[in-house]
PQR file with spaces between the fields and no chain letter, atoms N, CA, C, O and H, PARSE charges and radii, in Angstrom:
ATOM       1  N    UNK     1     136.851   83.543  162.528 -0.4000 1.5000
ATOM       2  CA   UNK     1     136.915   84.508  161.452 -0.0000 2.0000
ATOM       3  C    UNK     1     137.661   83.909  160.269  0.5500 1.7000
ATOM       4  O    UNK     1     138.437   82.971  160.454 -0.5500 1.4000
ATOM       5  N    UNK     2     137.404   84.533  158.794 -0.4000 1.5000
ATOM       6  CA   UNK     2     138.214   84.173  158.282 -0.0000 2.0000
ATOM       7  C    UNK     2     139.529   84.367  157.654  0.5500 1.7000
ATOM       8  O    UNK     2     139.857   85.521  157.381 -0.5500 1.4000
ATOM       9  H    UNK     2     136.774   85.294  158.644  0.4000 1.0000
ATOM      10  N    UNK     3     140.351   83.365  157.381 -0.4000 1.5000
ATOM      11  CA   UNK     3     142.200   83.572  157.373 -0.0000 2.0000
ATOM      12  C    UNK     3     141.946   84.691  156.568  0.5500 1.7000
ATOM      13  O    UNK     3     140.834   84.816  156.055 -0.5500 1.4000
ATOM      14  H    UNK     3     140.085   82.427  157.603  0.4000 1.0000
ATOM      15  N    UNK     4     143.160   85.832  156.321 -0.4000 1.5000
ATOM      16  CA   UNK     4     143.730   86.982  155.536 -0.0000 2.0000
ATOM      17  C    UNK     4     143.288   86.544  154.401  0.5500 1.7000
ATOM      18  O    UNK     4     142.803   85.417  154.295 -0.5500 1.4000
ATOM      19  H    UNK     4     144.063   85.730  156.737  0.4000 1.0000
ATOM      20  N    UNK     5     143.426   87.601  153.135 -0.4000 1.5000
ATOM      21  CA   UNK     5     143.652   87.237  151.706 -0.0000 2.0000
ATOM      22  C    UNK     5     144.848   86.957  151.598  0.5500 1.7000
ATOM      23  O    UNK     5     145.562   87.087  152.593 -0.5500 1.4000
ATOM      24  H    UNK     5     143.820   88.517  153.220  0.4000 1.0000
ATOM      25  N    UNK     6     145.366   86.523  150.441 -0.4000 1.5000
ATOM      26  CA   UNK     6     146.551   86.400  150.267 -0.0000 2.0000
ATOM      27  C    UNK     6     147.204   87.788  149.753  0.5500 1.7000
ATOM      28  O    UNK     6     148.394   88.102  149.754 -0.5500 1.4000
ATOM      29  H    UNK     6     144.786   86.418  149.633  0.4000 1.0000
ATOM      30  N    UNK     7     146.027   88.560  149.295 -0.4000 1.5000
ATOM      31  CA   UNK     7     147.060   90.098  148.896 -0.0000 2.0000
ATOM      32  C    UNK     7     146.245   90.268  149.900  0.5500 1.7000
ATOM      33  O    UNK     7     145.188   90.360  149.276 -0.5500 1.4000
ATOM      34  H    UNK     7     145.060   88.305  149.295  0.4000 1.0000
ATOM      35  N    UNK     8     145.821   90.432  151.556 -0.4000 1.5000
ATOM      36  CA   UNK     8     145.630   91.074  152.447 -0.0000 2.0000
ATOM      37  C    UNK     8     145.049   92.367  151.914  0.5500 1.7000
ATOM      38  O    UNK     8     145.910   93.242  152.018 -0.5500 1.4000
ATOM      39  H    UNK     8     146.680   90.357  152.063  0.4000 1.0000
ATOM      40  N    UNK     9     143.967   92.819  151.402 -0.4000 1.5000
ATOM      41  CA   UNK     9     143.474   93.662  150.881 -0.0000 2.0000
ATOM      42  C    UNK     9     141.706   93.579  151.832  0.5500 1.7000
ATOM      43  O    UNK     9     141.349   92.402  151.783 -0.5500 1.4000
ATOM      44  H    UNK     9     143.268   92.109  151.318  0.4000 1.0000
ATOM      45  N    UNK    10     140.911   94.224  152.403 -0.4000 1.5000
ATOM      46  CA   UNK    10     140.214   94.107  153.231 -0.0000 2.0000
ATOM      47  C    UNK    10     139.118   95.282  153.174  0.5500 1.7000
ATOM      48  O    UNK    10     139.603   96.381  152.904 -0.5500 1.4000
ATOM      49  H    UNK    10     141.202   95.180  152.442  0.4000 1.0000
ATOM      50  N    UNK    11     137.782   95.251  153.371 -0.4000 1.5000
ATOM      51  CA   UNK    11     136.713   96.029  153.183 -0.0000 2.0000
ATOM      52  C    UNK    11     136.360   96.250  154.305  0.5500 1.7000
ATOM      53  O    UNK    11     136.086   95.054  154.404 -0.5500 1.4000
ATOM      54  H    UNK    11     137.388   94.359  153.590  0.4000 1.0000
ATOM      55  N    UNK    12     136.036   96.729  155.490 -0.4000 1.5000
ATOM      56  CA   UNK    12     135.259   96.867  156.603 -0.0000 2.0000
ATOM      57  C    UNK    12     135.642   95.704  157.349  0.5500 1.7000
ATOM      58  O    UNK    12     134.637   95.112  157.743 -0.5500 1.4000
ATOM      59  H    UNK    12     136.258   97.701  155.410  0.4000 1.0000
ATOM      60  N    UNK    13     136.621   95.199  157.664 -0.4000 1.5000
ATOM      61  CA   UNK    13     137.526   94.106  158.379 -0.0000 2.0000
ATOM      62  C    UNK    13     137.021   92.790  157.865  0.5500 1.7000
ATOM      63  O    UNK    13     136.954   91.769  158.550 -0.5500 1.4000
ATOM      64  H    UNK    13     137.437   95.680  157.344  0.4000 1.0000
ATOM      65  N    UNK    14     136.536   92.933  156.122 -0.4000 1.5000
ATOM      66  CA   UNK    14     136.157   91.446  155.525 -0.0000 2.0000
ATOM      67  C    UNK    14     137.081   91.398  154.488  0.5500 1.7000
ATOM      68  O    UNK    14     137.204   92.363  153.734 -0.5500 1.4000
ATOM      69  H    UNK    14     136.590   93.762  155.565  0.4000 1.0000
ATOM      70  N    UNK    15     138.012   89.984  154.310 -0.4000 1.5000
ATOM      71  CA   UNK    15     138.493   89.760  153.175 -0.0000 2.0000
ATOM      72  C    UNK    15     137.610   90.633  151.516  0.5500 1.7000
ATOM      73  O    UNK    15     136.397   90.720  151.327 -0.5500 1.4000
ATOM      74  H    UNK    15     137.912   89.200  154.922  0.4000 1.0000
ATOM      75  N    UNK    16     138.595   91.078  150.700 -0.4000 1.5000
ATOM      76  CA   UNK    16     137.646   90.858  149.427 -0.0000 2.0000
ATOM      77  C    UNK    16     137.929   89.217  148.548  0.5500 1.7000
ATOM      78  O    UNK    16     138.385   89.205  147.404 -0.5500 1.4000
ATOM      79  H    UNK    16     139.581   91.007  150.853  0.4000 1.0000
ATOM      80  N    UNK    17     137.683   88.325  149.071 -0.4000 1.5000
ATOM      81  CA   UNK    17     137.150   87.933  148.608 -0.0000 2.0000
ATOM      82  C    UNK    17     135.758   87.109  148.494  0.5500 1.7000
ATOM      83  O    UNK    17     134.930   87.735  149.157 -0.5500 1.4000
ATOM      84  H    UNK    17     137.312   88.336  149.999  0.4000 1.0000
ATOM      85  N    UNK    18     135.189   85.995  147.939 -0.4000 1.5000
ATOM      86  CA   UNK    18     133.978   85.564  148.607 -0.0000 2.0000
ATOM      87  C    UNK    18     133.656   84.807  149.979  0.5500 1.7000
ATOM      88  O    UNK    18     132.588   84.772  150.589 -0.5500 1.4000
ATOM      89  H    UNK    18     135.861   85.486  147.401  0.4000 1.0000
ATOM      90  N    UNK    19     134.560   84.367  150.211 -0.4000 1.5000
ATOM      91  CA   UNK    19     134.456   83.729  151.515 -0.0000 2.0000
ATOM      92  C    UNK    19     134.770   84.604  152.842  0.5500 1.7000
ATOM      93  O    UNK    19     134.483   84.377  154.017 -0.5500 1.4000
ATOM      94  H    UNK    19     135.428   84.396  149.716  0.4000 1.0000
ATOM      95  N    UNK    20     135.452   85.671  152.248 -0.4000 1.5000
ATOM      96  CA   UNK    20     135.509   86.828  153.592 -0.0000 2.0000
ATOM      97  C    UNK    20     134.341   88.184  153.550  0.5500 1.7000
ATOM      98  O    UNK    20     134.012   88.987  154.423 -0.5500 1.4000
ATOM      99  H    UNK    20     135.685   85.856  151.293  0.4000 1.0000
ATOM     100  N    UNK    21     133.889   88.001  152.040 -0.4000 1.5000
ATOM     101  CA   UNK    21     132.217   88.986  152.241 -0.0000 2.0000
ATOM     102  C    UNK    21     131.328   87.888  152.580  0.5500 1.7000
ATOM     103  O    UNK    21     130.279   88.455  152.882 -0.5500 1.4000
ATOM     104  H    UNK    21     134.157   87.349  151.330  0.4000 1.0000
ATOM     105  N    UNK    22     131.223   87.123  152.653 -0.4000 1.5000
ATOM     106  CA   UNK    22     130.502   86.209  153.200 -0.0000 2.0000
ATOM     107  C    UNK    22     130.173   86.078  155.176  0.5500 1.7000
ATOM     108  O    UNK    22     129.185   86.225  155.896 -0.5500 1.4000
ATOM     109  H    UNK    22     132.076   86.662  152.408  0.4000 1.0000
ATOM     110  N    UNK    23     131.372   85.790  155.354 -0.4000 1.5000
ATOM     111  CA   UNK    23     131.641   86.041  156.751 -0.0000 2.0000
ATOM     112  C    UNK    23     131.193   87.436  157.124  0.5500 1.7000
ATOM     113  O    UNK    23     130.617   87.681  158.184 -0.5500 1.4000
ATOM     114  H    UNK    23     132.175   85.671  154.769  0.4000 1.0000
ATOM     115  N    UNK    24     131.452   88.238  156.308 -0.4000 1.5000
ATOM     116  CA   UNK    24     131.310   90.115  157.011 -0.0000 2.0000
ATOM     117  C    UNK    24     129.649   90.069  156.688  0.5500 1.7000
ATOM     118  O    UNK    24     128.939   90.714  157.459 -0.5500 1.4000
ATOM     119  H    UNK    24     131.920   88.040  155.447  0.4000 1.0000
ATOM     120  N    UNK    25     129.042   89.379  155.649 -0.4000 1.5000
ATOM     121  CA   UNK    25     127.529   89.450  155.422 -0.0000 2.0000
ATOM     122  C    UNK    25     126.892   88.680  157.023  0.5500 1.7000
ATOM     123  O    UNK    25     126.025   89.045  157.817 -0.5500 1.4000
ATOM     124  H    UNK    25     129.620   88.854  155.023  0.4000 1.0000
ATOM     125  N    UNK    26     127.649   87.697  156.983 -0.4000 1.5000
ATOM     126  CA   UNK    26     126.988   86.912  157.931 -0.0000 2.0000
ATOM     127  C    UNK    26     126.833   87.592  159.243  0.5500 1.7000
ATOM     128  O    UNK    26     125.844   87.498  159.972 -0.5500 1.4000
ATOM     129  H    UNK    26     128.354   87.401  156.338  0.4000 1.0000
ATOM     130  N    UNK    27     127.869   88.259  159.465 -0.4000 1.5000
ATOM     131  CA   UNK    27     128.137   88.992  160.785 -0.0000 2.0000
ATOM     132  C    UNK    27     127.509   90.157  161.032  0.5500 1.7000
ATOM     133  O    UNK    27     126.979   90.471  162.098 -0.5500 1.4000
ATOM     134  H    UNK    27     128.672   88.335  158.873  0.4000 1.0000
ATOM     135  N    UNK    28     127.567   90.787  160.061 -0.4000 1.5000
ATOM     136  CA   UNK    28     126.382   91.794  159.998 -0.0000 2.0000
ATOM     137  C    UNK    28     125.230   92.057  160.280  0.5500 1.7000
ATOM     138  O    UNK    28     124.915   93.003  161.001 -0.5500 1.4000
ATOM     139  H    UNK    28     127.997   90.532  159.196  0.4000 1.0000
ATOM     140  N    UNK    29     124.024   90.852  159.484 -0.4000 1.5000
ATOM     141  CA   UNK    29     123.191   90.594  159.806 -0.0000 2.0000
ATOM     142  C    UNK    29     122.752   90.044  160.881  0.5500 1.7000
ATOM     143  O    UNK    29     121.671   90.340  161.391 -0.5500 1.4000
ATOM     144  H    UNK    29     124.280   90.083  158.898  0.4000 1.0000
ATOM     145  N    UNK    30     124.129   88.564  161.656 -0.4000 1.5000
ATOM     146  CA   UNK    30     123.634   88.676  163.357 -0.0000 2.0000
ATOM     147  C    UNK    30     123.458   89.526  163.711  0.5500 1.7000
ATOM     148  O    UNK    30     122.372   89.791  164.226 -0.5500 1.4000
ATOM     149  H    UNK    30     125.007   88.324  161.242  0.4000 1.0000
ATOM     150  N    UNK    31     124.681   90.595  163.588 -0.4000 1.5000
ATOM     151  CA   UNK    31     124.520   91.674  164.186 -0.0000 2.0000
ATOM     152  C    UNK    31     123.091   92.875  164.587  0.5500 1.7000
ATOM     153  O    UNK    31     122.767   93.270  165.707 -0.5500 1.4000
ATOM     154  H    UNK    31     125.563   90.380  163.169  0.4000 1.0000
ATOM     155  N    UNK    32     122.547   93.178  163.434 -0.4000 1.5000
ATOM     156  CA   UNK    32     121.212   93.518  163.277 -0.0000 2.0000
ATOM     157  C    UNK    32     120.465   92.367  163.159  0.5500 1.7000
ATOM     158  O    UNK    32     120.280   92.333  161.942 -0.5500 1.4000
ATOM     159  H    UNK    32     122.811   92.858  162.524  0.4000 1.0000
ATOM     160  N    UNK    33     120.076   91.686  163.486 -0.4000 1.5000
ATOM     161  CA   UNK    33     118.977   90.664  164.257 -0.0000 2.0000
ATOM     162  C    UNK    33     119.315   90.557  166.205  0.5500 1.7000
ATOM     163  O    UNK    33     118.470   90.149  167.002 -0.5500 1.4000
ATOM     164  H    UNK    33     120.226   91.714  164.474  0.4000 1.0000
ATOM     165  N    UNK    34     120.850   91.076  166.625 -0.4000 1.5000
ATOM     166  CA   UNK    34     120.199   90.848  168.115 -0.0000 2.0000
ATOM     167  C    UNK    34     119.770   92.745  168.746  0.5500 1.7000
ATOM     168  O    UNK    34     119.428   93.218  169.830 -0.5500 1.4000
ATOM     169  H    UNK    34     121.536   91.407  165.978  0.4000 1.0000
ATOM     170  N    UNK    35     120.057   93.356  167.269 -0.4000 1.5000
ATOM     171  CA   UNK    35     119.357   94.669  167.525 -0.0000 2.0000
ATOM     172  C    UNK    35     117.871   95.009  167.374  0.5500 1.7000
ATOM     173  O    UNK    35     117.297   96.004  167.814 -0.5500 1.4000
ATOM     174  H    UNK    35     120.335   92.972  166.389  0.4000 1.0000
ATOM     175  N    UNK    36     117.285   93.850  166.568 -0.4000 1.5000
ATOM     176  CA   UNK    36     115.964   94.219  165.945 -0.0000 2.0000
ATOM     177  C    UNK    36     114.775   94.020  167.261  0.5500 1.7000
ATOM     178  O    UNK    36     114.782   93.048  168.015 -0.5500 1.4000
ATOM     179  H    UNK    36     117.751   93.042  166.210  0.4000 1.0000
ATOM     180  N    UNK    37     113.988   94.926  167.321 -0.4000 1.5000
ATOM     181  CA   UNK    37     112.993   95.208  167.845 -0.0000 2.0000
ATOM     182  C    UNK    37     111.620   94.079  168.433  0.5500 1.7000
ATOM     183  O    UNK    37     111.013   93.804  169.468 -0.5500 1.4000
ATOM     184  H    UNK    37     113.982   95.716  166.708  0.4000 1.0000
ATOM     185  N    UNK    38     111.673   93.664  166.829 -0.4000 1.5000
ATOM     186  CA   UNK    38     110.081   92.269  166.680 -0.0000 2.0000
ATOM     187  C    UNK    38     110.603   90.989  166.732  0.5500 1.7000
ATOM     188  O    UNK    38     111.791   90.747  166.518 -0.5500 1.4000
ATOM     189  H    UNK    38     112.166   93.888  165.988  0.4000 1.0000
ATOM     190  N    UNK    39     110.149   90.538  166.881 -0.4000 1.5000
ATOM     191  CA   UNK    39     110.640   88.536  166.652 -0.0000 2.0000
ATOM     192  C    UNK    39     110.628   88.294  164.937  0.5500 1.7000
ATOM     193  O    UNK    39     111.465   87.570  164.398 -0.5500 1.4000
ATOM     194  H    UNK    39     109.184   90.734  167.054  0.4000 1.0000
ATOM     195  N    UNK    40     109.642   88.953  164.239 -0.4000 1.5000
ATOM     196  CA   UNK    40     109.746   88.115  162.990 -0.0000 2.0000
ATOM     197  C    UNK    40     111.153   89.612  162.407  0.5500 1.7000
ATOM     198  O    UNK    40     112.248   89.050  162.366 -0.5500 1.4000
ATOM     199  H    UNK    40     108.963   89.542  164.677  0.4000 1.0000
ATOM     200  N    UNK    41     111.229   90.395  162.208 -0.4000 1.5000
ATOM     201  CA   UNK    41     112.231   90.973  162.048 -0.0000 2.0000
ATOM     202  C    UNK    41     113.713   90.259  162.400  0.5500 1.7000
ATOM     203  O    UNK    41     114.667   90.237  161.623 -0.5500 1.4000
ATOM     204  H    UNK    41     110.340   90.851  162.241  0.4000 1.0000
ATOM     205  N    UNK    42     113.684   89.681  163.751 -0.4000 1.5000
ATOM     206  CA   UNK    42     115.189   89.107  163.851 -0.0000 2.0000
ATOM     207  C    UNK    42     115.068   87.938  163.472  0.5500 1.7000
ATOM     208  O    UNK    42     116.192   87.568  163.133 -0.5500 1.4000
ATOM     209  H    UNK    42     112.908   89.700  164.382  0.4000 1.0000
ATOM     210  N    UNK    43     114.110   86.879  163.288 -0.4000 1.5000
ATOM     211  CA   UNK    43     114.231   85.888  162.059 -0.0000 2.0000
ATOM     212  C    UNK    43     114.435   85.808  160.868  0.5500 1.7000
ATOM     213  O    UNK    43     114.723   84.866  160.129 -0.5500 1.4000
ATOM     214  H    UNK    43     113.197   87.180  163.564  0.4000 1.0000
ATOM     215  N    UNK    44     114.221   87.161  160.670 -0.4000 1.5000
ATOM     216  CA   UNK    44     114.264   87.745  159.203 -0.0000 2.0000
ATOM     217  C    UNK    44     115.554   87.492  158.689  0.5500 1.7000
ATOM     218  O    UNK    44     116.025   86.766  157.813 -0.5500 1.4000
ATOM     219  H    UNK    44     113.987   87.927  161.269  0.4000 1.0000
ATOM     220  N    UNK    45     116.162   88.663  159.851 -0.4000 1.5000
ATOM     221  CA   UNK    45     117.833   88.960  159.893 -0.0000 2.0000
ATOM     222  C    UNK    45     118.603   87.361  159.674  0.5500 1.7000
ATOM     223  O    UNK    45     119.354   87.023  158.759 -0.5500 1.4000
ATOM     224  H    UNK    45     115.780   89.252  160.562  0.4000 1.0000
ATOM     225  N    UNK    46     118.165   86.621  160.747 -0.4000 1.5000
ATOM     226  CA   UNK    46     118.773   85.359  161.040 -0.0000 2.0000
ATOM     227  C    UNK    46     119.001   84.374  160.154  0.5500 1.7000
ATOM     228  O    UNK    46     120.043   83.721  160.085 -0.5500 1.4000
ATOM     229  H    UNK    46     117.556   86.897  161.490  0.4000 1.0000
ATOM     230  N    UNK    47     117.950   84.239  159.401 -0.4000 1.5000
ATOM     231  CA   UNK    47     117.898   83.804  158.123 -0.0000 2.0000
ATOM     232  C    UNK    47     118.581   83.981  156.879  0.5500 1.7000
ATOM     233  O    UNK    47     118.956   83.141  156.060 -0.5500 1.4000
ATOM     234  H    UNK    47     117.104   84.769  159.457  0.4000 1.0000
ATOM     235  N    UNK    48     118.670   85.189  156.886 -0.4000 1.5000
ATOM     236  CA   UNK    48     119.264   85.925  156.098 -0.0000 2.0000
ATOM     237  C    UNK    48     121.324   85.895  156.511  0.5500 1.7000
ATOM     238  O    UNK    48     122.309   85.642  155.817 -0.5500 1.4000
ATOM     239  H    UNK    48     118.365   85.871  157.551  0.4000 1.0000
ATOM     240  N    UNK    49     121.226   86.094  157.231 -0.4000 1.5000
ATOM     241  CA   UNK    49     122.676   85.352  158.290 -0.0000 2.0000
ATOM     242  C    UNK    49     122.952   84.382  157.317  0.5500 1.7000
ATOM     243  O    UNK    49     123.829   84.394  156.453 -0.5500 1.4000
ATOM     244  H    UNK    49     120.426   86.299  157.794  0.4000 1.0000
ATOM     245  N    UNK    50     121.754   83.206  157.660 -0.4000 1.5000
ATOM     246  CA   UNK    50     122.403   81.782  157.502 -0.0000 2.0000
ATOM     247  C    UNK    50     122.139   81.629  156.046  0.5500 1.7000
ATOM     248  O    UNK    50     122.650   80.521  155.879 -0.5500 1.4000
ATOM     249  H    UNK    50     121.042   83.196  158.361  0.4000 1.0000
ATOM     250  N    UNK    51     121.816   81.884  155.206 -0.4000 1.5000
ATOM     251  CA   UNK    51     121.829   82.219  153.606 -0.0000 2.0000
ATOM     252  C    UNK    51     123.250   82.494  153.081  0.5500 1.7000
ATOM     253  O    UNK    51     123.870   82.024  152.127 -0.5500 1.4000
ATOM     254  H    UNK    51     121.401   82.784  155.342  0.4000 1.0000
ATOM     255  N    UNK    52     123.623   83.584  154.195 -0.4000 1.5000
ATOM     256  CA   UNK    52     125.093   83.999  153.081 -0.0000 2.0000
ATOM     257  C    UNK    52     125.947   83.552  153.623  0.5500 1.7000
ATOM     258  O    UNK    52     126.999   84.009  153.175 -0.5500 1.4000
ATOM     259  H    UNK    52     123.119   83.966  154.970  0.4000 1.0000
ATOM     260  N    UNK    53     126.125   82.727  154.547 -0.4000 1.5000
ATOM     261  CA   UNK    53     126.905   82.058  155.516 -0.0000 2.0000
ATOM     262  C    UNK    53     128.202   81.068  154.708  0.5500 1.7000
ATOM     263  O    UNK    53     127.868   79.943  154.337 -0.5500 1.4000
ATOM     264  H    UNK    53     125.271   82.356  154.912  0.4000 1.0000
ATOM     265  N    UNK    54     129.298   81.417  154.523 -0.4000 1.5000
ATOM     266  CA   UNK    54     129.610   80.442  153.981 -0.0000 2.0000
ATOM     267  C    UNK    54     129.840   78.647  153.657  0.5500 1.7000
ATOM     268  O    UNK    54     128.622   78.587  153.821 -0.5500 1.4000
ATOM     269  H    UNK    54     129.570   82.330  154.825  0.4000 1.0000
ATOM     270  N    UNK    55     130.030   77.973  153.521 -0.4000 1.5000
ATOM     271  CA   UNK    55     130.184   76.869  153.570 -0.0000 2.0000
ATOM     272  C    UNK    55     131.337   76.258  154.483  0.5500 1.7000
ATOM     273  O    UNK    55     132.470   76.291  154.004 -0.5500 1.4000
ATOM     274  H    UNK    55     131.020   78.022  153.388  0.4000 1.0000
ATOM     275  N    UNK    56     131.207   75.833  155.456 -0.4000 1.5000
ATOM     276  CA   UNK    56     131.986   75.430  156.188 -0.0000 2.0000
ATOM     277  C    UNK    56     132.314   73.602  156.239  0.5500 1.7000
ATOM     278  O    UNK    56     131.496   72.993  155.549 -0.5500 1.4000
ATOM     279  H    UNK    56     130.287   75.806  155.846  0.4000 1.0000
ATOM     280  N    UNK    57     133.131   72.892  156.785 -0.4000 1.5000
ATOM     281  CA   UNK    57     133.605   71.749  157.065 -0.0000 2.0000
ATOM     282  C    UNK    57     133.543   71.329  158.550  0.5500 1.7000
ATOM     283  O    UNK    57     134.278   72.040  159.236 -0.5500 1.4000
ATOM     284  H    UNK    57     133.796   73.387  157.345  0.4000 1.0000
ATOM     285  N    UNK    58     132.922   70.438  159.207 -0.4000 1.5000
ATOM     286  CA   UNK    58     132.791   70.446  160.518 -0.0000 2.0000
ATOM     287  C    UNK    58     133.749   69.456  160.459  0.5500 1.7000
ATOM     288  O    UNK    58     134.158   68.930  161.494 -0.5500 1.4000
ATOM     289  H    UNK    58     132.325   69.860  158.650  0.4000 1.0000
């Protein structure tokens, strides 16, 4: 997940800022893709996941 804000200020347990609506977008949409019904629907979702996904450092 990602670290606090620094003013700890929070929307639906996502930072406001971009890298913590990012994470809450991302999570979301897994979320509704392992609910969705059809196959192309949860690719849809999945995709859509990995779009707003933030940028990470491996």
């Amino acid at each position: 997940s990602a670290p606090p804000a620094a003013d700890g200020r929070a929307l639906l347990g996502s930072d406001l800022d971009e890298r913590g609506l990012r994470f809450g977008l991302e999570r979301s949409y897994r979320t509704l893709a392992r609910l969705a019904q059809g196959g192309e629907e949860r690719i849809d979702l999945v995709e859509r996941a990995n779009r707003y996904r933030p940028r990470t450092w491996v």
